[in-house]
Backbone as XML, in Angstrom:
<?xml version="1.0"?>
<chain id="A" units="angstrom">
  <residue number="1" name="UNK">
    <atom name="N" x="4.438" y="-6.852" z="-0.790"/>
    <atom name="CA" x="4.260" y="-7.857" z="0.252"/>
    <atom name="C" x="4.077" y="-9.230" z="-0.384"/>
  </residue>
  <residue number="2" name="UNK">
    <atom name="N" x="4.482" y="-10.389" z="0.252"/>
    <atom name="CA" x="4.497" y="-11.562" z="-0.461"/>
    <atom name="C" x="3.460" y="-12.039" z="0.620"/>
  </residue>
  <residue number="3" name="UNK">
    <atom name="N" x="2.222" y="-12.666" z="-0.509"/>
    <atom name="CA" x="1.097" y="-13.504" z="0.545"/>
    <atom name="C" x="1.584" y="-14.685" z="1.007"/>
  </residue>
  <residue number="4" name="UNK">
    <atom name="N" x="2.931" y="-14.792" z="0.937"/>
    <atom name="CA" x="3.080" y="-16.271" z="2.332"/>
    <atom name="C" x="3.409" y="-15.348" z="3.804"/>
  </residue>
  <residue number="5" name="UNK">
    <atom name="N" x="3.428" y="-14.001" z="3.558"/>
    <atom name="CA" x="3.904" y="-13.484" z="4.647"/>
    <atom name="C" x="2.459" y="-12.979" z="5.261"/>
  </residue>
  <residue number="6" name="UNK">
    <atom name="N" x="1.051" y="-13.059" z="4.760"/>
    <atom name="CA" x="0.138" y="-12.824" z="4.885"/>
    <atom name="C" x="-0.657" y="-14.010" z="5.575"/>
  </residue>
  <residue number="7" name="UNK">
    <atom name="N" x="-0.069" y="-15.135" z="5.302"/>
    <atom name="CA" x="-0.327" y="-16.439" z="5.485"/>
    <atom name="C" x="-0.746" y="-17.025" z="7.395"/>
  </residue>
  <residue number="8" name="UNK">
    <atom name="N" x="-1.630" y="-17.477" z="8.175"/>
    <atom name="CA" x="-1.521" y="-17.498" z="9.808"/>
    <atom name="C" x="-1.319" y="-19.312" z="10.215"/>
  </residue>
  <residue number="9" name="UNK">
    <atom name="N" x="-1.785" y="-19.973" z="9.050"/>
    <atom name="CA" x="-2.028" y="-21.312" z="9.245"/>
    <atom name="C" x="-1.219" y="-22.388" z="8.025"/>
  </residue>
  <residue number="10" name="UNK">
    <atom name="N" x="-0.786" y="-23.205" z="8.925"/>
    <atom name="CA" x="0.066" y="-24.363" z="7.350"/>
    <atom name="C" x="-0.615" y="-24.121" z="6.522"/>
  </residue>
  <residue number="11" name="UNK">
    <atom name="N" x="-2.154" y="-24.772" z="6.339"/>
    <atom name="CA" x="-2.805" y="-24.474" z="4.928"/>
    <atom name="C" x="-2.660" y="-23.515" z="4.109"/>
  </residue>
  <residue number="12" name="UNK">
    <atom name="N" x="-2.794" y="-22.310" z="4.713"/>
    <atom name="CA" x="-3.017" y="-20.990" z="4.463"/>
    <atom name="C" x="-1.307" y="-20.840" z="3.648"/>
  </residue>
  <residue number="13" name="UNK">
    <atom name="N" x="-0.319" y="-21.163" z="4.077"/>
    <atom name="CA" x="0.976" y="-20.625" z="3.997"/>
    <atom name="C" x="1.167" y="-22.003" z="2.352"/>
  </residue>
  <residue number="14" name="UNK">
    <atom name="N" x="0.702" y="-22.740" z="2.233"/>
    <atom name="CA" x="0.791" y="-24.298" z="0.794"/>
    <atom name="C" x="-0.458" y="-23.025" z="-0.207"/>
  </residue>
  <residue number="15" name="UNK">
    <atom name="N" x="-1.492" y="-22.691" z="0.031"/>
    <atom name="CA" x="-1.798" y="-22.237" z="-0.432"/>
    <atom name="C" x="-1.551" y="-20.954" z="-1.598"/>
  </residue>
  <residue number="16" name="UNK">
    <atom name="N" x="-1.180" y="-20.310" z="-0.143"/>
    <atom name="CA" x="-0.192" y="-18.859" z="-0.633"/>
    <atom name="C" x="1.431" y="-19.391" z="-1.859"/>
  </residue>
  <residue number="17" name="UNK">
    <atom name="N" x="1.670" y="-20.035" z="-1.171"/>
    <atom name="CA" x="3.328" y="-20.400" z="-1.890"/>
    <atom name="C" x="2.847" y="-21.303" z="-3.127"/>
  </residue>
  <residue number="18" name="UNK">
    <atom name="N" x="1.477" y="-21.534" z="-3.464"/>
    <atom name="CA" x="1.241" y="-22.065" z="-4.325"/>
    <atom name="C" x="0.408" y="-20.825" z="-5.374"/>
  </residue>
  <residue number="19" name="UNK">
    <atom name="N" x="-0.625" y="-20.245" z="-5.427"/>
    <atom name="CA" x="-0.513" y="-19.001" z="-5.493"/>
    <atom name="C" x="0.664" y="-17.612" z="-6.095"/>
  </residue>
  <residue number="20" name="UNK">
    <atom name="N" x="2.009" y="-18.074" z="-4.985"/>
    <atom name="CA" x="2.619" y="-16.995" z="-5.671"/>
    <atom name="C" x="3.514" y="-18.183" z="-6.533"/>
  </residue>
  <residue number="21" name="UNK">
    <atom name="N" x="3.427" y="-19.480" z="-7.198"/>
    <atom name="CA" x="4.095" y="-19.764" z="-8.199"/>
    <atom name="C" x="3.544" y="-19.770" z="-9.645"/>
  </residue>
  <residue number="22" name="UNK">
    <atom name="N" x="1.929" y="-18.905" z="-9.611"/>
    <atom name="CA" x="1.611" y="-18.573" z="-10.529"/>
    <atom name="C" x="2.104" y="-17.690" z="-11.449"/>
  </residue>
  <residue number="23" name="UNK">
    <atom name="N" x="1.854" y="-17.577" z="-13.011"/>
    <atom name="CA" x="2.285" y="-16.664" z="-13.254"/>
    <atom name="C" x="1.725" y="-14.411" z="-12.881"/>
  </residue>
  <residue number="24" name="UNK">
    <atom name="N" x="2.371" y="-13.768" z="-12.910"/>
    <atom name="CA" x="1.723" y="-12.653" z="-12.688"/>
    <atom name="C" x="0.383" y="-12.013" z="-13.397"/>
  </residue>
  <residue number="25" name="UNK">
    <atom name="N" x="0.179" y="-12.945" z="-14.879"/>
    <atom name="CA" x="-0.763" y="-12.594" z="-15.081"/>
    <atom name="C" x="-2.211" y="-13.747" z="-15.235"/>
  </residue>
  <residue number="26" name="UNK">
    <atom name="N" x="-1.926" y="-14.845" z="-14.741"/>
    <atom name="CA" x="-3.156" y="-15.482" z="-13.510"/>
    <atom name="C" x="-3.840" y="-15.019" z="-13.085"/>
  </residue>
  <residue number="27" name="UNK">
    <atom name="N" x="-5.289" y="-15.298" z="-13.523"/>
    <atom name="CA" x="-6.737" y="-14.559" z="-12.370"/>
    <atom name="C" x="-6.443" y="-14.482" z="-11.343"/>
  </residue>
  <residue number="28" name="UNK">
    <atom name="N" x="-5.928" y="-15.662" z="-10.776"/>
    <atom name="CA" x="-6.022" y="-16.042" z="-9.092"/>
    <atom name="C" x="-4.699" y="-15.395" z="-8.277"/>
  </residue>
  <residue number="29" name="UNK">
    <atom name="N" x="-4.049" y="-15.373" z="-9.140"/>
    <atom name="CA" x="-2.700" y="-13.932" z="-8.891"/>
    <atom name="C" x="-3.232" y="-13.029" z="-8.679"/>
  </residue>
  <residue number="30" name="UNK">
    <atom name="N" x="-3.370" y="-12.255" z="-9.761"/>
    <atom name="CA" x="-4.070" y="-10.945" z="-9.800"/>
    <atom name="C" x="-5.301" y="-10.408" z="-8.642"/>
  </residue>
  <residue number="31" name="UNK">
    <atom name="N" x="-6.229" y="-11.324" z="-8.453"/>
    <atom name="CA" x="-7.068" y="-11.281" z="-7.792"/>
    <atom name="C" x="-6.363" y="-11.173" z="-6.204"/>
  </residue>
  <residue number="32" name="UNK">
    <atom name="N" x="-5.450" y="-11.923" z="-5.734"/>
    <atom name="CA" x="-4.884" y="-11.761" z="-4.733"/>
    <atom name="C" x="-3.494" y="-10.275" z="-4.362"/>
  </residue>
  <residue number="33" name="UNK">
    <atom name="N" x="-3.373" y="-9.976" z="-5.742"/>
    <atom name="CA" x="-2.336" y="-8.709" z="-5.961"/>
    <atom name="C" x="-3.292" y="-7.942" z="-5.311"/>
  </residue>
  <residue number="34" name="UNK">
    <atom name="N" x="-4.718" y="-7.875" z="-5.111"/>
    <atom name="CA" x="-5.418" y="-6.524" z="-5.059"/>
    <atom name="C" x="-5.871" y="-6.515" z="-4.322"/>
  </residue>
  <residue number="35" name="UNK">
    <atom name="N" x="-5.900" y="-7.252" z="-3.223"/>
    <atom name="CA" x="-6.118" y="-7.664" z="-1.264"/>
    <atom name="C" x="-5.938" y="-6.347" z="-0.837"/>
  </residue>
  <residue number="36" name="UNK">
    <atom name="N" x="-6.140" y="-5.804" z="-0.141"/>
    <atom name="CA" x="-5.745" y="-4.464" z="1.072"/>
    <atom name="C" x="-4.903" y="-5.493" z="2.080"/>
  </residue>
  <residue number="37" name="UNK">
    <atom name="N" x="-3.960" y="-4.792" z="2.382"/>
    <atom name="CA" x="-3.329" y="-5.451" z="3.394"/>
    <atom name="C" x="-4.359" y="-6.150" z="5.004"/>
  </residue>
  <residue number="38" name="UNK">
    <atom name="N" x="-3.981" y="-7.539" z="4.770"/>
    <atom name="CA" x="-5.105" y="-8.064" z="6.205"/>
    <atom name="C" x="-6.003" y="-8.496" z="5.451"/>
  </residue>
  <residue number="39" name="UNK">
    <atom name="N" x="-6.345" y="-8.371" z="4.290"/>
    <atom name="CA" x="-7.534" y="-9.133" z="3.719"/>
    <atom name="C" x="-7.418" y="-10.357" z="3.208"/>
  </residue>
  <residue number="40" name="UNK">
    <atom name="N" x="-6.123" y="-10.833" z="2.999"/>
    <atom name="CA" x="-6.134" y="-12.376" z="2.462"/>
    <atom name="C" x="-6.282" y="-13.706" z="3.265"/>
  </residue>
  <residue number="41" name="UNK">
    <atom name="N" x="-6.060" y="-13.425" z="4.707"/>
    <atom name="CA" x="-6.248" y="-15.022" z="5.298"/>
    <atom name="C" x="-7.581" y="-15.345" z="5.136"/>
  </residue>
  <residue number="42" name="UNK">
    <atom name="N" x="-8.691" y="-15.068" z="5.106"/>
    <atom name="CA" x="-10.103" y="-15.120" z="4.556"/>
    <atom name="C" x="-9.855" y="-16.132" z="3.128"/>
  </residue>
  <residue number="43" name="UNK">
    <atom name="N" x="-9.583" y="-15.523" z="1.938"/>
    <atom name="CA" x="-9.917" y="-16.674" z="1.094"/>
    <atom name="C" x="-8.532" y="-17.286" z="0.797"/>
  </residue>
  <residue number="44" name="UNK">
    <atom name="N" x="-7.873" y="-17.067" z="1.642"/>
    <atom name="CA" x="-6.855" y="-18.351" z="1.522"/>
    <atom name="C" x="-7.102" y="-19.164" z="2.040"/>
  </residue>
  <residue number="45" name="UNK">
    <atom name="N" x="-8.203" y="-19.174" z="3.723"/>
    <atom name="CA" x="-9.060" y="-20.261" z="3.969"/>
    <atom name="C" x="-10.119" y="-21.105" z="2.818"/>
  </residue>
  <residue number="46" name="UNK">
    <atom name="N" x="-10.304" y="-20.106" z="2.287"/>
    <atom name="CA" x="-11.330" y="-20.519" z="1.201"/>
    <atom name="C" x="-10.983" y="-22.065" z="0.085"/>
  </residue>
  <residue number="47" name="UNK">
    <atom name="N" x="-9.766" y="-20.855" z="-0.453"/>
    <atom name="CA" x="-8.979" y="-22.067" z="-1.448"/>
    <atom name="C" x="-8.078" y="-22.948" z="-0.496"/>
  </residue>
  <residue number="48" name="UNK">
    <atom name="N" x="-7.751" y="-23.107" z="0.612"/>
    <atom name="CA" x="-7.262" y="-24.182" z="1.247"/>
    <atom name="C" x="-8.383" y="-25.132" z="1.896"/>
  </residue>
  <residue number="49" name="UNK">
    <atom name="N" x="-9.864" y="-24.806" z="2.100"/>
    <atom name="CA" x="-10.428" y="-25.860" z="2.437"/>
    <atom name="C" x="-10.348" y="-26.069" z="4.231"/>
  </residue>
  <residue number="50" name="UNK">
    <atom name="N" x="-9.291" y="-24.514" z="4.513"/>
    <atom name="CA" x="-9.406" y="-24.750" z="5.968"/>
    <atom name="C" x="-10.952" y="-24.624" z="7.016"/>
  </residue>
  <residue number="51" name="UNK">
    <atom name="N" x="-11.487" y="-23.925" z="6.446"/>
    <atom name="CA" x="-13.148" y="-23.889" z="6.645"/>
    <atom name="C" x="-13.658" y="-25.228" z="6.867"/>
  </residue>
  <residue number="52" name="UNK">
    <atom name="N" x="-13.775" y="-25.816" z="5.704"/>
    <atom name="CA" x="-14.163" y="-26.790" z="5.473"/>
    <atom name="C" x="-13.310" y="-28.263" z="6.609"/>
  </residue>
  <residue number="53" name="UNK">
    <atom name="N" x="-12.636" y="-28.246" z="6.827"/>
    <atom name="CA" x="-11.578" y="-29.206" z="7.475"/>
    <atom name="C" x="-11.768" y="-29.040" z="9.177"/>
  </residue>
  <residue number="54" name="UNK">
    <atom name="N" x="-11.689" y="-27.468" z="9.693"/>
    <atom name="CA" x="-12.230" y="-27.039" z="10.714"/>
    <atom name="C" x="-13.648" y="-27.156" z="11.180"/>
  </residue>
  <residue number="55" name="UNK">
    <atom name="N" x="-14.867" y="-27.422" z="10.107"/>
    <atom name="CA" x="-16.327" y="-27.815" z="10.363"/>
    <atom name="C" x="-16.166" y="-29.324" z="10.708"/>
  </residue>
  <residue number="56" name="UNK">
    <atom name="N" x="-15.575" y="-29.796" z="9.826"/>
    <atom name="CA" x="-15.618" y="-31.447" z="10.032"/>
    <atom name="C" x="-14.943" y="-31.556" z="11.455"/>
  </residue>
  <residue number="57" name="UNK">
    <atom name="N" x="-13.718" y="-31.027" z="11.471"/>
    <atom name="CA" x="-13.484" y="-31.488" z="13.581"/>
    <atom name="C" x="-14.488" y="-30.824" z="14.446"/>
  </residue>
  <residue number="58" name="UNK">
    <atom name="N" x="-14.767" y="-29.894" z="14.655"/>
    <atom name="CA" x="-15.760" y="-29.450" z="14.927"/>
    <atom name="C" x="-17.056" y="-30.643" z="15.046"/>
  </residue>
  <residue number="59" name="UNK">
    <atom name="N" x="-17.594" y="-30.791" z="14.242"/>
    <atom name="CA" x="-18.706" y="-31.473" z="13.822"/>
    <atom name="C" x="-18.435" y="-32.915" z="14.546"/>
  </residue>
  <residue number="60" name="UNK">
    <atom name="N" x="-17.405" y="-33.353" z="14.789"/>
    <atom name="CA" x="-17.131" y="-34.984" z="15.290"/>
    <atom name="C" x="-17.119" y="-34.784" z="16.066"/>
  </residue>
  <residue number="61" name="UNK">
    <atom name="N" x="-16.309" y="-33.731" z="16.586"/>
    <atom name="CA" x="-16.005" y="-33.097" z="18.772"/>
    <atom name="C" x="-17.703" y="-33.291" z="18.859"/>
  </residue>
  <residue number="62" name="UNK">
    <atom name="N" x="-18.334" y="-32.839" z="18.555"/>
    <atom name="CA" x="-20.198" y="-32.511" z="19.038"/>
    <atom name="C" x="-20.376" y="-33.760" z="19.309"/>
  </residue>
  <residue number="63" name="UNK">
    <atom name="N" x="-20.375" y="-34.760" z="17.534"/>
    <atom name="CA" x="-21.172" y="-35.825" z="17.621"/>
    <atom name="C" x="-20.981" y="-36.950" z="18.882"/>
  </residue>
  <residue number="64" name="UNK">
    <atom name="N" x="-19.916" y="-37.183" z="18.620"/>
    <atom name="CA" x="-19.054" y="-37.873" z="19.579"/>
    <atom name="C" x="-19.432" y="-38.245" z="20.803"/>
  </residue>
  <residue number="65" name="UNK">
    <atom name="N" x="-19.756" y="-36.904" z="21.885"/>
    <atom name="CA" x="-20.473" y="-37.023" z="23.213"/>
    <atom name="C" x="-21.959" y="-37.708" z="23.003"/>
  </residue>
  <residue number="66" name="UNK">
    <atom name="N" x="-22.956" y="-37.802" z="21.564"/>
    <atom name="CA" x="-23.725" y="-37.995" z="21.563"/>
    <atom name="C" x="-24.210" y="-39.056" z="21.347"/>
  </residue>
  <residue number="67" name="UNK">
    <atom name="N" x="-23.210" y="-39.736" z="20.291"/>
    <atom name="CA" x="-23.171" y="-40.820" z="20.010"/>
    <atom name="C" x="-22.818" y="-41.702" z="21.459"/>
  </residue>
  <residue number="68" name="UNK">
    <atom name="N" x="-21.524" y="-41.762" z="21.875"/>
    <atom name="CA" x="-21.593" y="-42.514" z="23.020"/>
    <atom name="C" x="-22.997" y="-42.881" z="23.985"/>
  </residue>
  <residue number="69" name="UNK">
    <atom name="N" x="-24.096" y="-41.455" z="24.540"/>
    <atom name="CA" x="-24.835" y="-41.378" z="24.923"/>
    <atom name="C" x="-25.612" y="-42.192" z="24.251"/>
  </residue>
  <residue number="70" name="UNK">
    <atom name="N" x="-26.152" y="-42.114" z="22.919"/>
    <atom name="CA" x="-27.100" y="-42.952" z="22.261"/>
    <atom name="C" x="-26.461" y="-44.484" z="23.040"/>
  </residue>
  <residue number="71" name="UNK">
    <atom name="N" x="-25.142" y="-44.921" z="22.519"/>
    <atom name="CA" x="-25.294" y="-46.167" z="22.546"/>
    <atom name="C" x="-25.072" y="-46.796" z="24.427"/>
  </residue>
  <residue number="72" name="UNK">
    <atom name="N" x="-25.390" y="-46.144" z="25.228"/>
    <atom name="CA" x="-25.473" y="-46.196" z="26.343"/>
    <atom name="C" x="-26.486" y="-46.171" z="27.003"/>
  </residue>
  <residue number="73" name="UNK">
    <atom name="N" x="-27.472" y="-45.624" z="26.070"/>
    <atom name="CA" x="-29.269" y="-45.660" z="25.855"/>
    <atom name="C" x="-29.265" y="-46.926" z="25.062"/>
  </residue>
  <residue number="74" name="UNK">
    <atom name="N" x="-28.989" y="-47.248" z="24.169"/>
    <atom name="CA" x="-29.237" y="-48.977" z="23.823"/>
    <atom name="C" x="-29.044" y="-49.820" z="24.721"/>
  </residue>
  <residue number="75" name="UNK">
    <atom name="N" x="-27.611" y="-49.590" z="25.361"/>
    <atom name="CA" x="-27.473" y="-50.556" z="26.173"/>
    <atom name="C" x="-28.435" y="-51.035" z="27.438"/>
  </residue>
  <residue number="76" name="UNK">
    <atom name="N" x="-28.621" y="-49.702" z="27.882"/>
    <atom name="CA" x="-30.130" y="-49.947" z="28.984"/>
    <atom name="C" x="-31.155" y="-50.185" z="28.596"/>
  </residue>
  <residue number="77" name="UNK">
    <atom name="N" x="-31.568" y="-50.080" z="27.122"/>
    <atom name="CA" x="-33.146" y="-50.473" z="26.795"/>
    <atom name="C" x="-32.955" y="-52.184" z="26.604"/>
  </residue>
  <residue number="78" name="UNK">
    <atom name="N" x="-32.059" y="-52.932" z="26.363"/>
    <atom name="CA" x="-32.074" y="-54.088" z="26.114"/>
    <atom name="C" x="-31.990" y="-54.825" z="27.256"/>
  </residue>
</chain>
């Protein structure tokens, strides 16, 4: 099986195709040769940073409603 075919997300799929242009005997090859099938979109999130990229939108969608609120509370205290 080739892990771009394992791949669910752009990141995930730059990752993988980067990955399999390693050579075969690469940690980070190897380490991915030995996945059970279904186990790699997990740390292909990992090494793509999609985690990380998905907290940050996440994290602004929240702030966002709150922030406005704050400064809509300034505006009435003044």
């Amino acid at each position: 099986m080739r892990l771009h075919d394992a791949a669910i997300s752009g990141n995930q799929y730059a990752v993988a195709d980067g990955i399999e242009s390693l050579s075969d005997t690469h940690s980070v090859y190897r380490q991915f040769e030995t996945l059970a099938k279904g186990q790699a979109p997990r740390p292909l999130d990992a090494l793509s940073g999609e985690l990380y990229a998905s907290t940050l939108g996440l994290r602004a969608q929240v702030r966002l409603p709150m922030d406005s609120g704050d400064s809509r509370l300034a505006v009435i205290d003044n």
